[in-house]
C-alpha positions as CSV (number, residue, x, y, z in Angstrom):
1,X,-185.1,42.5,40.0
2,X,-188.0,41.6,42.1
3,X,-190.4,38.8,41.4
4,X,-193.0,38.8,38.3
5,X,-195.5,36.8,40.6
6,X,-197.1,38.7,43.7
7,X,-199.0,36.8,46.1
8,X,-202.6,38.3,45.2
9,X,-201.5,36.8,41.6
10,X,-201.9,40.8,40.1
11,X,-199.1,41.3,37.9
12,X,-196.2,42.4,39.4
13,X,-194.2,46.4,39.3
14,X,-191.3,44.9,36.6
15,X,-189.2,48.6,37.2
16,X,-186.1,49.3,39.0
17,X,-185.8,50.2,42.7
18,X,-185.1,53.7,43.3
19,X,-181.6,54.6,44.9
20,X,-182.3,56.4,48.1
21,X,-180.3,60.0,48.3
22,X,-177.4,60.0,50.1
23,X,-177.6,60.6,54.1
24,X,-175.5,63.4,56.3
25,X,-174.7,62.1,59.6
26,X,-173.5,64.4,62.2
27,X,-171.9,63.6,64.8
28,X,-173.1,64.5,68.4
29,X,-171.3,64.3,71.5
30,X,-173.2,61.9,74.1
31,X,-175.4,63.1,76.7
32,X,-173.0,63.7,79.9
33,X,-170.7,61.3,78.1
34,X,-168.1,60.7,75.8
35,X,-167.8,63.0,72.3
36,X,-167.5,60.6,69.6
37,X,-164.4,62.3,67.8
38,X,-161.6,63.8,69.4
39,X,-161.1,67.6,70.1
40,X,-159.2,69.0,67.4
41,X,-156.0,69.1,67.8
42,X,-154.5,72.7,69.6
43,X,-157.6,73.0,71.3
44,X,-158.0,73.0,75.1
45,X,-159.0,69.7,77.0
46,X,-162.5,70.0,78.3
47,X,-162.5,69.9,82.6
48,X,-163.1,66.5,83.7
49,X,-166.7,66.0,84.7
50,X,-167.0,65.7,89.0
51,X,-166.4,62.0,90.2
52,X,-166.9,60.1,92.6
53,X,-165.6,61.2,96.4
54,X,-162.4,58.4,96.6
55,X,-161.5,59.0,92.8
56,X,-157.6,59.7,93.3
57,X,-157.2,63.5,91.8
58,X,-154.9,63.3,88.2
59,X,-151.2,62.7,88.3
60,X,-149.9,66.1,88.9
61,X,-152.2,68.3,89.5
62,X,-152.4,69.9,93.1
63,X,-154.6,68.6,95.6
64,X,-158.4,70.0,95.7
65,X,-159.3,72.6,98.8
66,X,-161.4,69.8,101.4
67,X,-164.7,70.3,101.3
68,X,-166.4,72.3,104.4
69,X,-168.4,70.5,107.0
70,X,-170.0,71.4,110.3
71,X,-170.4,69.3,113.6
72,X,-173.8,69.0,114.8
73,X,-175.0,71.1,117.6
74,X,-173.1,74.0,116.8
75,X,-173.3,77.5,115.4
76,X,-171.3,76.6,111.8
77,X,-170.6,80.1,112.1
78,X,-168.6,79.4,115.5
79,X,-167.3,76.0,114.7
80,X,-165.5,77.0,111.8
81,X,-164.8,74.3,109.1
82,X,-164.7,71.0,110.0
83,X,-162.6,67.6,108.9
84,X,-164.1,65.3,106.6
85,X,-164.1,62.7,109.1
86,X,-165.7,64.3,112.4
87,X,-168.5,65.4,109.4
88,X,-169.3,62.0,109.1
89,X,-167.6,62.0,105.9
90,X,-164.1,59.6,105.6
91,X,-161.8,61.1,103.3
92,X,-159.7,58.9,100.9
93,X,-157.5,56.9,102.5
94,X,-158.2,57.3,105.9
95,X,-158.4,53.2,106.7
96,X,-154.9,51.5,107.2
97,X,-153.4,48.1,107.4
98,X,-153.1,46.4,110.4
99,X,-149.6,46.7,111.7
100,X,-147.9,43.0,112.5
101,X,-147.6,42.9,115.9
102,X,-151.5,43.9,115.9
103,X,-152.0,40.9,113.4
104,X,-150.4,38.1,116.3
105,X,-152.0,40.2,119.0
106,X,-155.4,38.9,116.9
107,X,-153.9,35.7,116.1
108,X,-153.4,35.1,120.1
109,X,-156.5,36.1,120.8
110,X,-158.3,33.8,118.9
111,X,-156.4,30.7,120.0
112,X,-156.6,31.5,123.5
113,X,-160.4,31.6,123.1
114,X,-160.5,27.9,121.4
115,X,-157.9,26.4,123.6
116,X,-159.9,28.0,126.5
117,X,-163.0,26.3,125.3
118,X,-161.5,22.6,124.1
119,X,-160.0,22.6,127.5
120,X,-163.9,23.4,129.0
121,X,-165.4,20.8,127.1
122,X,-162.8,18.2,127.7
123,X,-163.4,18.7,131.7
124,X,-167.1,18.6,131.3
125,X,-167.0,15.2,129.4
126,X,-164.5,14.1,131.9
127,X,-166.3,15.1,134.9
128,X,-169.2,13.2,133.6
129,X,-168.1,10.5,132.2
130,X,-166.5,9.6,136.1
131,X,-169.5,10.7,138.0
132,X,-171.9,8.0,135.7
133,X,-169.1,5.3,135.9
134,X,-168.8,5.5,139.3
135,X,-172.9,5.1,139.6
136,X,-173.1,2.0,137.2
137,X,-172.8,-1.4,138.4
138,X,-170.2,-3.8,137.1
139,X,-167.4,-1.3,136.1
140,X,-164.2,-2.6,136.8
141,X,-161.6,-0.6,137.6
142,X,-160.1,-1.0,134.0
143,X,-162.4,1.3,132.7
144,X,-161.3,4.0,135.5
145,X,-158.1,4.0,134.0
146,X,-158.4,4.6,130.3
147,X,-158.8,8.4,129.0
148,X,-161.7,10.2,129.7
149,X,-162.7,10.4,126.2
150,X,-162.5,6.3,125.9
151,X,-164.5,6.2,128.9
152,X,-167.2,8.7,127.9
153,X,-167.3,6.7,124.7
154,X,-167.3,3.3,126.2
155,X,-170.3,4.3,128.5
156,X,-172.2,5.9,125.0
157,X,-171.7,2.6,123.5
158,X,-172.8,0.0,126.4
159,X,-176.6,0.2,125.9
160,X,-175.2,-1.9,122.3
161,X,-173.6,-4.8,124.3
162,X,-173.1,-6.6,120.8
163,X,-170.7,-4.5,119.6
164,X,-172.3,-2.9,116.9
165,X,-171.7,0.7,117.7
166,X,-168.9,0.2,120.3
167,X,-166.4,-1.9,117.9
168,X,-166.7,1.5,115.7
169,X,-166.0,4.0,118.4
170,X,-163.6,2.3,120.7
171,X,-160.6,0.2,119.8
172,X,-161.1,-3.7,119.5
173,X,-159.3,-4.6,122.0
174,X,-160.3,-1.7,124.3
175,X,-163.6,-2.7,124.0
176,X,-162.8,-6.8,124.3
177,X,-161.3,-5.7,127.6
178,X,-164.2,-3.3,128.9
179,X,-166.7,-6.6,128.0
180,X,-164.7,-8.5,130.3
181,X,-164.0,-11.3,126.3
182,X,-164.4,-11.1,122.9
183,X,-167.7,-11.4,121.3
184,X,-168.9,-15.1,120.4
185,X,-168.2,-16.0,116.9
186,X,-171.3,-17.1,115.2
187,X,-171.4,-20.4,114.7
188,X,-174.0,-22.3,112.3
189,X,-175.5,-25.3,114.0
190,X,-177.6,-26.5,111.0
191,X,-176.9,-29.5,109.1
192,X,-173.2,-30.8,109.5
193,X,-169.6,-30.5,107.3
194,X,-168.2,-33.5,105.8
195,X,-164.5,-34.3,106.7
196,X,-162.3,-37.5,106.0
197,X,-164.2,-40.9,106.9
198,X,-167.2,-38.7,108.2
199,X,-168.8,-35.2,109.4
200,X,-168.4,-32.7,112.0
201,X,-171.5,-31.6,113.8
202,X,-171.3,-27.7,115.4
203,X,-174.1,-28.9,117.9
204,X,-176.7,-26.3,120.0
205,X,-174.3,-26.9,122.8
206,X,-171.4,-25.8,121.2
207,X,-171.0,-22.3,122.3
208,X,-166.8,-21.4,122.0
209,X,-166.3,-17.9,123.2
210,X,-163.1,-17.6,120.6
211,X,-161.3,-19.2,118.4
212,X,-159.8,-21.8,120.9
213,X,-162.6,-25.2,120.5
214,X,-162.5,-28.3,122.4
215,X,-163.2,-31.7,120.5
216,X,-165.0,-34.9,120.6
217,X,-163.9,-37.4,118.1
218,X,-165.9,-40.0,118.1
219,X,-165.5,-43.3,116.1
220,X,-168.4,-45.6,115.0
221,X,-171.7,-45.2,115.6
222,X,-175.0,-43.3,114.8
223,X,-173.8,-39.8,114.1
224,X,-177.2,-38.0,114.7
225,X,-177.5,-39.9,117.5
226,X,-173.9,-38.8,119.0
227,X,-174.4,-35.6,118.3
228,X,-177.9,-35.5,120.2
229,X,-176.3,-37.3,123.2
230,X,-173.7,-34.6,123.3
231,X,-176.1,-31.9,123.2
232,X,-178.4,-34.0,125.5
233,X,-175.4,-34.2,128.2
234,X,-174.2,-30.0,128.0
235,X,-171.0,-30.7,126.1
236,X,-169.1,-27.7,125.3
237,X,-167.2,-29.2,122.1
238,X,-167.1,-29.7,118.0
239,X,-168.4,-33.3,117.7
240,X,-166.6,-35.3,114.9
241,X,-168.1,-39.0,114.3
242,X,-166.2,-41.6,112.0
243,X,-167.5,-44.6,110.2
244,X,-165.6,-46.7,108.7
245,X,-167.3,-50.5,108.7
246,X,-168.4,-53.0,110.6
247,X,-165.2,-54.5,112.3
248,X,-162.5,-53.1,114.3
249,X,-159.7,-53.9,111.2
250,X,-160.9,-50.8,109.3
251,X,-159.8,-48.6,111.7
252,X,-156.7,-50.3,112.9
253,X,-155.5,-50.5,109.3
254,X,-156.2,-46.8,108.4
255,X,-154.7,-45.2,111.6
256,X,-152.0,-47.4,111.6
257,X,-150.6,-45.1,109.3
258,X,-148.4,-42.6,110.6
259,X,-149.5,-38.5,110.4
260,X,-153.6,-39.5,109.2
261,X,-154.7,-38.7,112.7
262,X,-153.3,-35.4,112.5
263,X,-154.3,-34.9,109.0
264,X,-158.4,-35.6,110.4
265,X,-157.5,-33.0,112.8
266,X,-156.3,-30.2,110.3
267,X,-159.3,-31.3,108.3
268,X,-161.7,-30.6,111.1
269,X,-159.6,-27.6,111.9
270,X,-160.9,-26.2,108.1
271,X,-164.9,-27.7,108.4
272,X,-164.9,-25.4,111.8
273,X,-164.0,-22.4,109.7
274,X,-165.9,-23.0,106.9
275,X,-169.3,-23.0,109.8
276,X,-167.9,-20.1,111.2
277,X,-165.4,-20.3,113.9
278,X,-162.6,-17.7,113.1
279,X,-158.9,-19.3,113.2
280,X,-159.6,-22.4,115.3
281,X,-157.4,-23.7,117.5
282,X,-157.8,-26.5,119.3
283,X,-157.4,-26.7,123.0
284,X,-158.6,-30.4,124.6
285,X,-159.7,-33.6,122.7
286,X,-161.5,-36.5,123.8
287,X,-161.5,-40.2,122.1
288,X,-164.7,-41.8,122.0
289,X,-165.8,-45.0,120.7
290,X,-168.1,-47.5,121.2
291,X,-168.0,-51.3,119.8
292,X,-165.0,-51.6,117.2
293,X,-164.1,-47.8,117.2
294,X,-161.5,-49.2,119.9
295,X,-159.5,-50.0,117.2
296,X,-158.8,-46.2,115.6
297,X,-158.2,-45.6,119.4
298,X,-155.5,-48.0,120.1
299,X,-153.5,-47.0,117.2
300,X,-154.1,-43.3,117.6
301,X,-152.5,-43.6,121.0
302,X,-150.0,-45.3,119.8
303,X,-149.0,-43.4,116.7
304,X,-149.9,-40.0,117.5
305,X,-147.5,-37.1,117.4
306,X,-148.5,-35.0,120.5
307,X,-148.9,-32.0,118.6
308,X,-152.2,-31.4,120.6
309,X,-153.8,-31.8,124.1
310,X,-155.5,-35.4,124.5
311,X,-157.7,-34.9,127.6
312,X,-159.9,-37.7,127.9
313,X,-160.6,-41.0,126.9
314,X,-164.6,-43.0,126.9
315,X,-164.7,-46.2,125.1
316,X,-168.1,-47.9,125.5
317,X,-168.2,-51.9,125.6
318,X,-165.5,-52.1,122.9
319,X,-162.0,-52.7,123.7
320,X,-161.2,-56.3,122.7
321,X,-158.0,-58.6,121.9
322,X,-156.5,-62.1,121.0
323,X,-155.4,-64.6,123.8
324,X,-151.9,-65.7,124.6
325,X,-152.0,-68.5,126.9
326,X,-148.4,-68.0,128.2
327,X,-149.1,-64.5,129.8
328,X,-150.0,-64.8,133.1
329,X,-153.6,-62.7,132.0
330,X,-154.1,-65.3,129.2
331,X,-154.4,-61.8,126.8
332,X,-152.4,-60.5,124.5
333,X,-151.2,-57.8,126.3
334,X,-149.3,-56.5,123.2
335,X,-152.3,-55.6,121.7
336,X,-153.8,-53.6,124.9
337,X,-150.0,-51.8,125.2
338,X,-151.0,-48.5,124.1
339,X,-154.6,-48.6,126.2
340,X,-152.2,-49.9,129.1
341,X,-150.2,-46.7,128.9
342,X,-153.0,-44.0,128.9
343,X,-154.5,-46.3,131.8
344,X,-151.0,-45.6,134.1
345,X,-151.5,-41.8,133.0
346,X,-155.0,-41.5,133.6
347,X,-154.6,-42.9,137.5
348,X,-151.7,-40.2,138.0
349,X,-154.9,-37.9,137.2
350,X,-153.4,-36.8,134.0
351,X,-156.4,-37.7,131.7
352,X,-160.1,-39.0,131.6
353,X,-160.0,-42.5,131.0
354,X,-163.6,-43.9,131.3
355,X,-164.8,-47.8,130.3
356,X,-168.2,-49.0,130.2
357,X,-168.7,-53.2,129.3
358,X,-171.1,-55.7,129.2
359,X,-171.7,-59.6,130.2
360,X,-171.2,-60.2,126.5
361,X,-168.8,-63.4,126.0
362,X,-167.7,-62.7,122.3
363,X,-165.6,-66.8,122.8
364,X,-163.0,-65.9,119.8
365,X,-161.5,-63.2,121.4
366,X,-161.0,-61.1,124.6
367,X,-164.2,-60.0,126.2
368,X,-164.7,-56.1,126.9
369,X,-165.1,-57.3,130.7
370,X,-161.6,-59.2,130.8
371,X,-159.8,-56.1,128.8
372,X,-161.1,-53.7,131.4
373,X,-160.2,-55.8,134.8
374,X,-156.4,-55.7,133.4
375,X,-156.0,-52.4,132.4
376,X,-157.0,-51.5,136.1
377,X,-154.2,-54.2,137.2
378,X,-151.7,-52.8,134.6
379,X,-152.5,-49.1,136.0
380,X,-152.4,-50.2,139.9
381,X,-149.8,-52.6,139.3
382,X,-151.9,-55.4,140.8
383,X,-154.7,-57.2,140.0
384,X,-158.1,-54.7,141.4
385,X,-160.9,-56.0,143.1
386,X,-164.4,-54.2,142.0
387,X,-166.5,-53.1,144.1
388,X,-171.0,-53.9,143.7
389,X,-171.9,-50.6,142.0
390,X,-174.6,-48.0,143.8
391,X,-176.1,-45.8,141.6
392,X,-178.0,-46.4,138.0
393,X,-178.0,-43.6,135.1
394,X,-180.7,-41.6,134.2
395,X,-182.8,-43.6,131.3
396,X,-182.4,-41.3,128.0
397,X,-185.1,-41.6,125.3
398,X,-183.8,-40.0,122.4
399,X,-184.9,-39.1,119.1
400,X,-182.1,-40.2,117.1
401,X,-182.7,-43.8,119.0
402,X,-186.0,-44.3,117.5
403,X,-185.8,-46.9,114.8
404,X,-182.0,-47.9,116.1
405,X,-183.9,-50.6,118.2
406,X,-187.5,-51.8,119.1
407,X,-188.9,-50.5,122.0
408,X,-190.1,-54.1,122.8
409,X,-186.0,-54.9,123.1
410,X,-184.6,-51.8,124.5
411,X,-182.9,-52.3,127.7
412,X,-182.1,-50.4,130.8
413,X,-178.5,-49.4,132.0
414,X,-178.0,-52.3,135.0
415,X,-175.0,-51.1,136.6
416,X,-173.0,-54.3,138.7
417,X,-169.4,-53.3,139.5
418,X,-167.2,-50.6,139.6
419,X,-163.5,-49.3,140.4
420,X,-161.8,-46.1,140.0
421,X,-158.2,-45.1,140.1
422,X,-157.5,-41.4,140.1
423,X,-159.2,-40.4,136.1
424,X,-159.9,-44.1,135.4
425,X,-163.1,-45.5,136.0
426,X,-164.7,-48.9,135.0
427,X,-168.1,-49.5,135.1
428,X,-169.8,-53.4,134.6
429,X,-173.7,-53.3,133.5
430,X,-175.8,-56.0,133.3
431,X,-176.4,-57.6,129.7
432,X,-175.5,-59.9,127.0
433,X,-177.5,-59.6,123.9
434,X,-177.3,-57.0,121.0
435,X,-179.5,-55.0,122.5
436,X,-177.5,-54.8,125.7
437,X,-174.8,-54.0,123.4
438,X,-176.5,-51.1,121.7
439,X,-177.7,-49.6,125.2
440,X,-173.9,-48.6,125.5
441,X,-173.9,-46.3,122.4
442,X,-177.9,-45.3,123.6
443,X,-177.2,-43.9,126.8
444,X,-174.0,-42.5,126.8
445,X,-175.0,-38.9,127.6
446,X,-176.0,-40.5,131.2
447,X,-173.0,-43.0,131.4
448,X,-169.4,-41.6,130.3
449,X,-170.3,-37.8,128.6
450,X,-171.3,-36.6,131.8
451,X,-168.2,-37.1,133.2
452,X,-166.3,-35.4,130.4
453,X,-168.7,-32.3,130.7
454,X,-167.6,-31.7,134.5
455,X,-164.0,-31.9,133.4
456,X,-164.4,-29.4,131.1
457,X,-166.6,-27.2,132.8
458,X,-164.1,-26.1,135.1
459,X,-162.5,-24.2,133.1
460,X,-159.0,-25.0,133.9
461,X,-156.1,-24.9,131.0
462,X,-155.3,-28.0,129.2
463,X,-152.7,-29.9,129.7
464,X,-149.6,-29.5,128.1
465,X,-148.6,-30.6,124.7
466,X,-147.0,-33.5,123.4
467,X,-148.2,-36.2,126.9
């Protein structure tokens, strides 16, 4: 039933919808195609409609006649009938496989022609990459030797000196060798690392060109100002400074105990890397001290292990001990032993064994002037006379001395005697007030450093372990 309602609102037709009357369909076969129901049965197949030119003719049935064709420029009457083929025409399966010896034949062709081009482009690279080495200065004959290809790289890559694009293209150790050393590390120089009884400073001058770092360990003093003397004098070294206290017991007692020397070492060994310096190992130390940093000395030379290379030796108006009035020095040589010993070595010229001292008269104990005159005697084997000394230092003003003492009281570096035996200098200067005393720590970068720079700027190895 259809709806009462229509949408003009008029009332709606209520009757039934008509049936429509039934529909005849006849079936037509498809233009040029398909009929839609098969032929009946008995009856004869209709021919197959024409295909295309390669349609393969039914199973079967014979072969159809080949279709005429003429070649151009001829009477077809003359020429007769012509093949497919020389009509322009191919007839089915005229194209065949390649046969396998045809297939290498191609094969070989083809490699030939990229073998025969890799090898032209390898002898153009090489050709050129020997004609511009041999027109640059400062090739060594290494680089004549490698491959032509590590060559021709190396010389793409030298306009980047800081191995940015070489260390990708060449080998490491190709290119460490074509440099002539291996890049510097970076160091930081800012601000300092904190290590056992005090910090290690990676000063401006500081410039290692591996991981192999000399050291100077320094005991008691201003650490800025050690570290500004260093750079001041052109050292070449880590700079460690230790403070401990005001007498010379603190640092007897602490490196009186055996291994802690070598433990500071390991620590500063870890502070380098942490600022930068890949896998140090370290190649030359020097002992420094001024006032009573003699005391870590003394015992470090007499405790240490000789796991590393002690070079040198600078101990500025500080080495002091008790008096015995039965030895011949009045001294207590006992207490000087170890400095006696690394005196006898350091006049054989196996270390740097420098002394600066004062007039100072310290009355209840050993002056730094008596200690020095008989560790010359003890290294000679007789007592040395000192000769008037020549030449004054250089007068350092340095920014880490200002407020360490008044201008008004700061004194000059008087030199009065000196002696030298092979590596072991003494040198006297004029003075005996604190001030005089402080003028020691002051202008060491003019009095002992200096002399510790030149024997490291030679460049010569170490010597060897365990002296």
């Amino acid at each position: 039933m259809k709806g009462n309602v229509r949408a003009d609102r008029l009332p709606a037709d209520l009757s039934l919808t008509p049936t429509p009357p039934p529909v005849t369909v006849i079936q037509e076969p498809l233009d040029g195609g398909l009929p839609l129901d098969p032929p009946p049965l008995g009856a004869a197949p209709a021919p197959p409609e024409q295909g295309f030119l390669f349609d393969p003719p039914p199973l079967g049935a014979a072969p159809a006649p080949q279709e005429q064709g003429f070649l151009p420029g001829l009477d077809p009457a003359q020429q007769g009938p012509a093949p497919l083929h020389l009509a322009g025409i191919a007839p089915y399966s005229s194209w065949s496989a390649p046969s396998p010896a045809e297939r290498r034949a191609r094969l070989w062709r083809a490699l030939g022609a990229f073998v025969l081009a890799a090898a032209t482009v390898f002898f153009v690279v090489a050709i050129a990459a020997r004609a511009i080495t041999a027109r640059m200065p400062g090739v060594t004959a290494e680089a004549f030797a490698m491959t032509p290809v590590s060559r021709a790289l190396l010389l793409a890559s030298r306009s980047a000196r800081d191995g940015a694009a070489a260390k990708v293209l060449v080998a490491p150790e190709v290119f460490s060798r074509w440099q002539g050393s291996t890049p510097p590390p970076a160091i930081r120089h800012d601000g300092y690392a904190s290590i056992r009884g005090g910090v290690l400073f990676t000063p401006d001058s500081f410039r290692p060109t591996g991981s192999s770092y000399d050291l100077l360990l320094h005991f008691h003093g201003n650490t800025q100002l050690v570290r500004e003397s260093a750079e001041v004098a052109g050292l070449n070294a880590a700079v460690a400074v230790i403070n401990l206290g005001i007498g010379s017991g603190a640092y007897e007692d602490l490196y009186a105990q055996p291994g802690v020397y070598e433990s500071l070492l390991a620590d500063i060994d870890r502070a380098l890397a942490q600022r930068g310096l890949p896998t140090p190992r370290l190649r030359r130390v020097a002992l420094s001290s001024w006032s009573a940093g003699y005391g870590a000395v003394a015992k470090i030379l007499e405790l240490r292990r000789g796991t590393e290379s002690l070079d040198a030796i600078l101990v500025t108006d500080g080495i002091h001990c008790g008096f015995a009035p039965e030895q011949p020095s009045g001294l207590n040589t006992l207490q000087l032993a170890s400095f006696a010993r690394a005196a006898q070595l350091a006049a054989s010229g196996q270390l740097l064994f420098t002394i600066t001292h004062s007039e100072i008269d310290p009355i209840a104990y050993a002056s730094s002037s008596a200690t020095a005159s008989y560790l010359l005697g003890a290294a000679a084997g007789h007592p040395v006379e000192r000769e008037p000394a020549r030449d004054a230092p250089q007068h350092l003003r340095l920014r880490a001395a200002e407020g360490a003492v008044s201008k008004k009281l700061e004194k000059q570096m008087i030199p009065t005697t000196e002696a030298s035996l092979g590596g072991l200098h003494v040198r006297g200067f004029r003075g005996n007030t604190p001030e005089h005393h402080m003028a020691h720590l002051l202008q060491m970068a003019s009095t002992v450093l200096p002399e510790l720079v030149e024997r490291w700027s030679e460049g010569g190895d170490p010597l060897p372990q365990g002296r």
